[in-house]
BABANU-326854 format. One record per residue (C-alpha): x, y, z negated; residue number from 0. Coordinates in Angstrom, 1 decimal. Example, Ala and Ser with C-alpha at 12.3 -4.5 7.8 and 13.67 -1.06 7.14 Angstrom:
! BABANU-326854
@east: 12.3 north: -4.5 up: -7.8 n: 0
@east: 13.7 north: -1.1 up: -7.1 n: 1
//
This chain:
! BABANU-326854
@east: -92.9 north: 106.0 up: -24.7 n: 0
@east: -91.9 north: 104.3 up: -27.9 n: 1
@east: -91.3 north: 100.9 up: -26.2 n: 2
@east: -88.3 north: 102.2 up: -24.0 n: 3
@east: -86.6 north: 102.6 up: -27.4 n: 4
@east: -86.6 north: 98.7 up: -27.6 n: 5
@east: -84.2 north: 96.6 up: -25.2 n: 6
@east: -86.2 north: 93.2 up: -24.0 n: 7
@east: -83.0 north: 91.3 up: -22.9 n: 8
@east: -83.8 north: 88.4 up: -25.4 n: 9
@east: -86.8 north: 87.8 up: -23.0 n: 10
@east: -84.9 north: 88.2 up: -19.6 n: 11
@east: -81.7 north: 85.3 up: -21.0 n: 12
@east: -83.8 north: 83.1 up: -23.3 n: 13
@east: -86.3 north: 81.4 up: -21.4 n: 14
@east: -88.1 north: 79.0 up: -23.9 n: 15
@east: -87.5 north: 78.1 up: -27.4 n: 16
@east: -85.3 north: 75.3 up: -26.6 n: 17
@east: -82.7 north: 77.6 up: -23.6 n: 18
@east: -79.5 north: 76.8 up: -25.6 n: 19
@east: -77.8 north: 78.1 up: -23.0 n: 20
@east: -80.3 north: 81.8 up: -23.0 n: 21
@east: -79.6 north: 81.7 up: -26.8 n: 22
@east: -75.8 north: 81.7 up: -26.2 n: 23
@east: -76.2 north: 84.0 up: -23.9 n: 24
@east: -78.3 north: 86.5 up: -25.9 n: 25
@east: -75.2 north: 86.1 up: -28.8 n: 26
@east: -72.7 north: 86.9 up: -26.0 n: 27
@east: -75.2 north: 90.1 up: -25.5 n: 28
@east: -74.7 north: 91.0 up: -28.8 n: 29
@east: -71.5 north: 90.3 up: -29.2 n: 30
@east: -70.7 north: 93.0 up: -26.7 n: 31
@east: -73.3 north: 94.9 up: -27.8 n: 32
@east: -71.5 north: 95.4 up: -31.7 n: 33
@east: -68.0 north: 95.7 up: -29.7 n: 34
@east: -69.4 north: 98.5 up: -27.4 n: 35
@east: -70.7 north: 100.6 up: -31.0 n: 36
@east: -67.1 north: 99.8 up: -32.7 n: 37
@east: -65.2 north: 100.6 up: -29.8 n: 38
@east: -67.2 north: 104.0 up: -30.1 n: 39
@east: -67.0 north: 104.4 up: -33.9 n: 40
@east: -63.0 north: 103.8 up: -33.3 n: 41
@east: -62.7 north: 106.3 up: -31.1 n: 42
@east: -64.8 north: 109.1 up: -31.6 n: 43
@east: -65.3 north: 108.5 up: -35.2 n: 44
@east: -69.4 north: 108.5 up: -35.0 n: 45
@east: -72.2 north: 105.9 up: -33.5 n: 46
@east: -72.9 north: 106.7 up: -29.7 n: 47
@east: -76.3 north: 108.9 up: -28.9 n: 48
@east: -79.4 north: 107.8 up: -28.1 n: 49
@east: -77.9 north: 108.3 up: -24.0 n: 50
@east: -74.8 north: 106.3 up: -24.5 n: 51
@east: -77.3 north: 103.6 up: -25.6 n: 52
@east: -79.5 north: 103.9 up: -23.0 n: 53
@east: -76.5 north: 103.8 up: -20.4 n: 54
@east: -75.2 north: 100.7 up: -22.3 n: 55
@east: -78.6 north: 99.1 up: -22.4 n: 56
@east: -79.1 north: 100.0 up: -18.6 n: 57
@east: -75.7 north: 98.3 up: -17.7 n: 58
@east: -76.2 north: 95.4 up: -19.6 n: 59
@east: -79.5 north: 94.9 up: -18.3 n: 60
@east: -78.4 north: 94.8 up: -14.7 n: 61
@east: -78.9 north: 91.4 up: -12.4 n: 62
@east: -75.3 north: 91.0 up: -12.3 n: 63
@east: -74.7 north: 91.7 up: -16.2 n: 64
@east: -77.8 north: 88.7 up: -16.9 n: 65
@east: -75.9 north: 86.5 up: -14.6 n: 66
@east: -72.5 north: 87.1 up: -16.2 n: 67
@east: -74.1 north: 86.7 up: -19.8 n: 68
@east: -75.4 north: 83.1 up: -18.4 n: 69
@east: -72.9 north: 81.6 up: -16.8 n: 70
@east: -70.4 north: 82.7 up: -19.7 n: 71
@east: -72.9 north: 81.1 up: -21.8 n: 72
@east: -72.4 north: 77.7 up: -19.8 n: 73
@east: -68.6 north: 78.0 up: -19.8 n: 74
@east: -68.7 north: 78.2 up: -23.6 n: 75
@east: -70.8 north: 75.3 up: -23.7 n: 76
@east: -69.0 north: 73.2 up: -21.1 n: 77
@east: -66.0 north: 74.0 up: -23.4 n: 78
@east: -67.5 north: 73.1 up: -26.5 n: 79
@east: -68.8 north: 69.8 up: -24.9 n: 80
@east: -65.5 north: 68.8 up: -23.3 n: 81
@east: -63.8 north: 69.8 up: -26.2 n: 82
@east: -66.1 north: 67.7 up: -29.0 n: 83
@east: -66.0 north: 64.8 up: -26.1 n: 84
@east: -62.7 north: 64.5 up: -26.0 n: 85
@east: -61.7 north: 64.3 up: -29.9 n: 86
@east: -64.7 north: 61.6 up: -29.6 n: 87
@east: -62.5 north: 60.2 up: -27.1 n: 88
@east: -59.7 north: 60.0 up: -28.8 n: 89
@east: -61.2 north: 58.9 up: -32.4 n: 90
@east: -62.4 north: 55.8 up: -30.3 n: 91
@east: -59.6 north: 55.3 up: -28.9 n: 92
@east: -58.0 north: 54.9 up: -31.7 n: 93
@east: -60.3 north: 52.8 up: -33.9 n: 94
@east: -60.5 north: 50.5 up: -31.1 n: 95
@east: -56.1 north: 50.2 up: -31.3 n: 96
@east: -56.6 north: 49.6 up: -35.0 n: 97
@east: -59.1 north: 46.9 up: -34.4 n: 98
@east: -57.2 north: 45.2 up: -31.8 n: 99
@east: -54.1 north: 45.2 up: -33.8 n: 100
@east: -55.7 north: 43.8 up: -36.7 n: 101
@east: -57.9 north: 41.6 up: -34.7 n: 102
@east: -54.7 north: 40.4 up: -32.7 n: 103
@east: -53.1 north: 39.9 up: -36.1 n: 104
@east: -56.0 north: 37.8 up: -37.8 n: 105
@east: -55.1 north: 35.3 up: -34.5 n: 106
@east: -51.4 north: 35.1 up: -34.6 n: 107
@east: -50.5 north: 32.8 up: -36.9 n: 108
@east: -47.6 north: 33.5 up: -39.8 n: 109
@east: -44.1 north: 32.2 up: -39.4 n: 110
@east: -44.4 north: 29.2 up: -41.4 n: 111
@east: -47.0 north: 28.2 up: -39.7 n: 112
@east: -45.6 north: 28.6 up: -36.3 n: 113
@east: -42.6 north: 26.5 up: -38.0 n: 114
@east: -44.6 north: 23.8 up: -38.8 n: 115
@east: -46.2 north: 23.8 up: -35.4 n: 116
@east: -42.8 north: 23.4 up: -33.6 n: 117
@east: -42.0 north: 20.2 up: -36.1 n: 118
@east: -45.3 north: 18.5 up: -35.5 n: 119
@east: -44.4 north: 19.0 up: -32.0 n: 120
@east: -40.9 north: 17.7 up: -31.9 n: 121
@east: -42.1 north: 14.4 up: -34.0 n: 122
@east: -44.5 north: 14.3 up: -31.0 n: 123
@east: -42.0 north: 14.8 up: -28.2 n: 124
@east: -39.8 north: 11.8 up: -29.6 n: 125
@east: -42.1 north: 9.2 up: -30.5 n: 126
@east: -44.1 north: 9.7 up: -27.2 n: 127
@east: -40.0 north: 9.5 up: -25.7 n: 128
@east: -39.4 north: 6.6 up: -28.1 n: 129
@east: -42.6 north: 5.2 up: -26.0 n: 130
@east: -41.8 north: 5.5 up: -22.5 n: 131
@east: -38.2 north: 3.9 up: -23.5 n: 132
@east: -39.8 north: 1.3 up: -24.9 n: 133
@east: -42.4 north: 0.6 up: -22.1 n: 134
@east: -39.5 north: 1.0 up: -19.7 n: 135
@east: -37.3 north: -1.4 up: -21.1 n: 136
@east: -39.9 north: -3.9 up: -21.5 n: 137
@east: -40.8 north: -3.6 up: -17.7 n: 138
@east: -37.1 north: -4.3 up: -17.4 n: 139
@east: -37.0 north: -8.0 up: -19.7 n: 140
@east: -39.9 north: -8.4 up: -19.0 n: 141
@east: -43.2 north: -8.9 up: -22.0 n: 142
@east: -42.1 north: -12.1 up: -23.4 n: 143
@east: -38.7 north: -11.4 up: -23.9 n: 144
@east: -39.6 north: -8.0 up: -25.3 n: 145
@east: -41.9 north: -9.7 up: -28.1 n: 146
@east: -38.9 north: -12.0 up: -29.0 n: 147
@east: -36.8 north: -9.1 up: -29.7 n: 148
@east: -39.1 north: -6.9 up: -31.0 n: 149
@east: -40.6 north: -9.3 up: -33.9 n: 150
@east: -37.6 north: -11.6 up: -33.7 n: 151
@east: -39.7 north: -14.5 up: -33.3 n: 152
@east: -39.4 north: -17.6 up: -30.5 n: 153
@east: -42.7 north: -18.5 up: -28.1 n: 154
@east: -42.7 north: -21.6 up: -27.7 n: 155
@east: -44.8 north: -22.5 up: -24.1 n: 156
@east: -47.7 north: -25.7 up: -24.9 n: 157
@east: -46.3 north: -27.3 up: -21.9 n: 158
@east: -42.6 north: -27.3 up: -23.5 n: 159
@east: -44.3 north: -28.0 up: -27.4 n: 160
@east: -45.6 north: -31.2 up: -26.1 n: 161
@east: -42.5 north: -32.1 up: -24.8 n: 162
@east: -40.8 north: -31.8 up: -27.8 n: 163
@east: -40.3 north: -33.4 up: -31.0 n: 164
@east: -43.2 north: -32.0 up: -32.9 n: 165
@east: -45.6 north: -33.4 up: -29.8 n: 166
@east: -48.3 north: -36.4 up: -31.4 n: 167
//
């Protein structure tokens, strides 16, 4: 007779030493458990008799009562993960903005440097200009008469040299 003093509800939720989810429950147990005495001692000013134990224990020993205790025991732990996955979430999120923001800034070059880049560009742009003008024109008058104007110099043909006064 002693051991129906004893409640074995750890043993009906917690089914090995590694049932997270039959510990929780088991605290849920409790928790109730401590409200049910309070709620007693708040009202009638004393802890319940040995009978409103037993009809407490008999209660929360029921099928549905185990059930309940488990499957609040999975909400609280579905919370708790969703919960601690989602500040995860979110304090990823964020590093990864502040390393593409500074990665992004490490690659963009500075002002003076983007400056200096348009310059070398423009001197680009109108020398390879100055070029095709030149090539142009010279297709125009043609290569000799280019060279004569370029280097101011005369070309003098052979045929016409040995026609001339300096000929031997």
């Amino acid at each position: 007779m002693a051991t129906e003093r004893y409640n074995f509800i750890y043993t009906d939720l917690v089914q090995s030493d590694v049932d997270l989810l039959g510990m929780i429950a088991y605290a849920l147990y409790k928790r109730q458990k401590i409200e049910f005495i309070q709620g007693w001692r708040d009202r009638l000013g004393d802890d319940p008799s040995e009978v409103d134990r037993q009809h407490f224990h008999e209660i929360s020993n029921s099928r549905y009562q185990l059930e309940t205790y488990r499957n609040q025991a999975g909400e609280l732990a579905e919370d708790f993960l969703n919960t601690s996955l989602e500040e995860r979430a979110q304090e990823l999120e964020h590093r990864l903005a502040v390393q593409a923001t500074d990665e992004l800034r490490r690659y963009k070059p500075n002002y003076w440097t983007g400056v200096s880049q348009g310059v070398v560009a423009s001197a680009i742009s109108v020398l390879l200009l100055g070029l095709l003008v030149m090539f142009t024109w010279s297709l125009n008058q043609g290569p000799r008469h280019v060279i004569e104007q370029v280097f101011n110099v005369k070309i003098i043909d052979l045929q016409s040299a040995s026609d001339g006064p300096l000929a031997l």
